[in-house]
C-alpha positions in Angstrom: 62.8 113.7 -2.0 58.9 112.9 -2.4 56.9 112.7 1.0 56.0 109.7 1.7 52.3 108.7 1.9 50.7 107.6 5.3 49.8 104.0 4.5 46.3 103.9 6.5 46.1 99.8 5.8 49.6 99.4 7.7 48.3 101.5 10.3 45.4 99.6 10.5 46.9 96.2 11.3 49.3 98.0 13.3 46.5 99.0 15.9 45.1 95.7 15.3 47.9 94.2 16.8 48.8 96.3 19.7 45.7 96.4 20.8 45.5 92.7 20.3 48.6 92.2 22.6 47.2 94.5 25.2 43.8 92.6 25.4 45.6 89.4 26.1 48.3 91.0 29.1 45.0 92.4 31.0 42.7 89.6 30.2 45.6 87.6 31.9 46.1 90.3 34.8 42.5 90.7 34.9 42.6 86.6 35.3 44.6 86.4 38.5 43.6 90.0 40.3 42.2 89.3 43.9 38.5 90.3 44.6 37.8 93.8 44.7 37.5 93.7 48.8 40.6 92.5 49.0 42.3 95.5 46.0 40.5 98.2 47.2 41.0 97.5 50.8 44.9 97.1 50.2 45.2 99.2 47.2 46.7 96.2 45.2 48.9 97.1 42.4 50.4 95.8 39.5 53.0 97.4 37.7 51.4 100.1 39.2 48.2 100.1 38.1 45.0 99.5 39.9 42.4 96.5 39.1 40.1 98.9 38.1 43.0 100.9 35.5 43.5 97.2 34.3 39.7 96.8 33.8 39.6 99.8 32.1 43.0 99.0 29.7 40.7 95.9 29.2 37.6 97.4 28.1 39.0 100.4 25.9 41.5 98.5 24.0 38.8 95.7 23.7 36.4 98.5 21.7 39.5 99.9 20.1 40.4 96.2 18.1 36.8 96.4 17.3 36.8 99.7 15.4 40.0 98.8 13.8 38.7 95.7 12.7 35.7 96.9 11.1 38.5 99.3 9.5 40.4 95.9 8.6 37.2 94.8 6.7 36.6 98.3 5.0 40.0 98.7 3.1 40.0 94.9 2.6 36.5 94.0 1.7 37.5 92.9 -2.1 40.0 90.5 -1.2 37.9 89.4 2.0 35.1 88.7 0.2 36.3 86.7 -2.5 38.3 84.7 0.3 34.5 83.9 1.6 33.2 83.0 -1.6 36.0 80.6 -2.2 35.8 79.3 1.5 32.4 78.7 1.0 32.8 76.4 -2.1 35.1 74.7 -0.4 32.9 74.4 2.6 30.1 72.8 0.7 32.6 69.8 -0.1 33.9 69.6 3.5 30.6 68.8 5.3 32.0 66.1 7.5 34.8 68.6 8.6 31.8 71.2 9.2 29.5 68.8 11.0 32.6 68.6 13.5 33.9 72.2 14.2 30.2 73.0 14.8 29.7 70.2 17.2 33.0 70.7 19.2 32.0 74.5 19.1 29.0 73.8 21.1 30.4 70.9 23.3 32.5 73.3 24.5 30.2 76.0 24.8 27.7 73.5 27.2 30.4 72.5 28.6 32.2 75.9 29.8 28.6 76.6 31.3 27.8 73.9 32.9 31.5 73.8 34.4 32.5 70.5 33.1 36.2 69.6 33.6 38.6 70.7 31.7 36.6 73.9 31.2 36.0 74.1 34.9 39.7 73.4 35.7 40.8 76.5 34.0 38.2 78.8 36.0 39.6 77.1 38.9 43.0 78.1 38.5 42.2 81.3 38.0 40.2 81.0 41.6 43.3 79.7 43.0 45.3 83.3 42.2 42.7 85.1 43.6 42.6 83.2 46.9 46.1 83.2 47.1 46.0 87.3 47.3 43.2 86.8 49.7 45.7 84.4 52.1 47.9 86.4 51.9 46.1 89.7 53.2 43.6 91.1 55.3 39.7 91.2 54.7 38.6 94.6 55.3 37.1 93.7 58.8 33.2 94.8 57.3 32.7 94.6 53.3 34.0 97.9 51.3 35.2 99.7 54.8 37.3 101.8 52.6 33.7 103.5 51.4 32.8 104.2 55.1 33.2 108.1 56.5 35.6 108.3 58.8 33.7 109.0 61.9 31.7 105.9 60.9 35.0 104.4 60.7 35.9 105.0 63.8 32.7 104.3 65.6 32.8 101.1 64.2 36.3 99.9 65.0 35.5 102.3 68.7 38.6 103.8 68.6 38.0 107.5 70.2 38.3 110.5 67.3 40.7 111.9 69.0 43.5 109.2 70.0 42.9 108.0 66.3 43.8 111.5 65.0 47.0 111.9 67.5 47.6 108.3 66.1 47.3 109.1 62.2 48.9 112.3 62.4 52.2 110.9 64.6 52.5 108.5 61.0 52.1 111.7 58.9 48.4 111.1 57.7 46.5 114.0 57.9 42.3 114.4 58.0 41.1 117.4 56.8 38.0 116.2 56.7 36.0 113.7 59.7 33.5 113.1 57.5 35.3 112.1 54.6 35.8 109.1 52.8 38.6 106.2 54.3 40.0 105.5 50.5 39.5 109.4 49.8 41.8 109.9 53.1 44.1 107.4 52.0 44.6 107.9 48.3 45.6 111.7 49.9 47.8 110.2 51.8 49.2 107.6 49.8 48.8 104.5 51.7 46.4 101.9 51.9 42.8 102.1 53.9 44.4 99.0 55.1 47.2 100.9 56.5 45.3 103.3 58.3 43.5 100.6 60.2 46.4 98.5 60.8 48.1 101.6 62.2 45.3 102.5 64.8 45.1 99.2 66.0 48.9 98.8 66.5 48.0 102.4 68.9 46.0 100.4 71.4 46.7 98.6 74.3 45.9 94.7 75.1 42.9 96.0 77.3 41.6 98.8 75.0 41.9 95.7 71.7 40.2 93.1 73.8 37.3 95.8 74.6 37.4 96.3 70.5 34.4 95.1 68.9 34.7 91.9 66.8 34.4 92.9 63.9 36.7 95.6 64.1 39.6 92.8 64.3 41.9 91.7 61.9 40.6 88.3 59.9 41.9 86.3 57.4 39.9 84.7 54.5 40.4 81.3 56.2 38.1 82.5 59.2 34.9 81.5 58.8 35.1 78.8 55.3 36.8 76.5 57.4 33.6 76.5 60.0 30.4 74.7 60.4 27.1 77.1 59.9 26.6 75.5 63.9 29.7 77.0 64.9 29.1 80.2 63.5 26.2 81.0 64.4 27.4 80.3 68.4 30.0 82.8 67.7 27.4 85.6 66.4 25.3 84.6 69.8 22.3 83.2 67.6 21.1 79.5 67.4 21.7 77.2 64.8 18.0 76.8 64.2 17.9 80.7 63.8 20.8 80.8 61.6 19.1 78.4 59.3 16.1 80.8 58.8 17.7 83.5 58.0 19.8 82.1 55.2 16.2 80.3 54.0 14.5 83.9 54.0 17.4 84.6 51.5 16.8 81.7 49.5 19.6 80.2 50.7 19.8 76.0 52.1 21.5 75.3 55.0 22.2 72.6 57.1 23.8 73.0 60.7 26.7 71.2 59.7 27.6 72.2 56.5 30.7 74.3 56.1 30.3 78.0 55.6 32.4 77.7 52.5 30.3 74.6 51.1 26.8 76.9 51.7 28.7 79.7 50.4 29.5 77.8 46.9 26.2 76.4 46.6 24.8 79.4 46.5 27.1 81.4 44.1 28.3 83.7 47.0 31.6 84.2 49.5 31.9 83.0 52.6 31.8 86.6 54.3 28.5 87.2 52.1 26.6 84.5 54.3 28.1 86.0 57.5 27.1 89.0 57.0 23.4 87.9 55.9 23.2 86.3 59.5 25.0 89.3 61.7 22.7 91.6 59.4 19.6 90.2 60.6 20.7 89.9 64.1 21.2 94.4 64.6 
């Protein structure tokens, strides 16, 4: 029975497609994952992979339907081009149906950048997933805590080295290392650097978590948006007047009573961003 041949052009389209269908499931995951604060800090998964393995799928198999696309062209360029040609002649007698594609083209080109509805409305939605992670979970308590070293960590929350270890090592989560990294400790342990916080809070006592420091508590997204600049700033101890040049050394506008989500939006930034501009300049 003769061998038969590897047919290269099959094979071709064949990774052309798969990789096709694997750009669109992770442009879709990729469309509804929750901020990176929010997946590192809880080690969000999804059919267990991480945002950043998705990002990843995303960008490789985006690079692999490229080279197998130019391969597409090369074993097809024949039949490809006179496709053009013909395409072409026809083109020159459809100038009205030209004129149109090109100018819908760029009406929706202006329009996706200048977030016109429904172009905007579809970025939206995609904002709606993503807050929907964020309501349902904790913010770390300080931006990308999971990076911190674990002393720092600790120093931080001011939860005493040793109570903490007694705490982590009573849930089976061992530190071999006080100076290592929270997601390094974590990932070692196989939990979240979520976890490890939530557990040595759940260790203290009313007194010792009402001597914690604030931002070592647990808050949810919904904390600060929902709040007037004015209010905020009376909760870092700082004046409104104060709060409003800091934000203007930053190039940011702010009013006293605009909402910390409204400034936030305005100025292509989160809500916790411009918090932590003002506690920053208060140390």
């Amino acid at each position: 029975m003769e061998k038969r041949k590897f047919r290269f052009r099959s094979f071709t389209a064949l990774m052309m497609l798969w990789s096709f269908i694997l750009e669109t499931i992770s442009g879709v995951v990729l469309y509804i994952v929750p901020p990176g604060r929010i997946a590192h800090w809880t080690n969000w998964k999804l059919w267990g992979y991480t945002k950043e393995e998705w990002a990843a799928i995303h960008t490789i198999f985006g690079y692999v339907f490229l080279l197998f696309a130019v391969l597409h062209v090369y074993y097809n360029w024949k039949p490809i081009l006179n496709y053009i040609r013909s395409k072409v002649k026809n083109g020159l007698r459809m100038r009205t149906e030209l004129a149109v594609s090109l100018l819908i083209t760029l009406v929706v080109f202006v329009a996706t950048i200048i977030s016109l509805p429904p172009f905007s409305t579809v970025m939206d939605i995609g904002e709606k997933f993503k807050n929907s992670w964020e309501e349902s979970q904790y913010e770390p308590f300080i931006p990308h805590a999971e990076l911190m070293r674990f002393d720092e960590f600790l120093e931080t929350i001011g939860i005493p080295e040793k109570k903490a270890l007694q705490t982590l090592k009573a849930a089976g989560i061992t530190v071999r290392d006080r100076k290592g990294i929270i997601k390094e400790i974590a990932e070692e342990n196989s939990v979240a650097p979520s976890e490890i916080h939530d557990l040595l809070i759940r260790s203290l006592s009313i007194r010792e978590k009402n001597k914690l420091a604030p931002t070592a508590k647990p808050r949810t997204r919904g904390d600060f948006g929902a709040k007037s600049l004015e209010q905020v700033a009376g909760e870092l101890d700082m004046s409104v007047e104060d709060a409003i040049a800091i934000l203007g050394s930053k190039g940011i506008t702010a009013a006293k009573d605009d909402l910390i989500r409204t400034i936030a939006t305005n100025n292509g930034k989160r809500p916790f961003e411009i918090v932590n501009l003002m506690r920053e300049a208060k140390k």
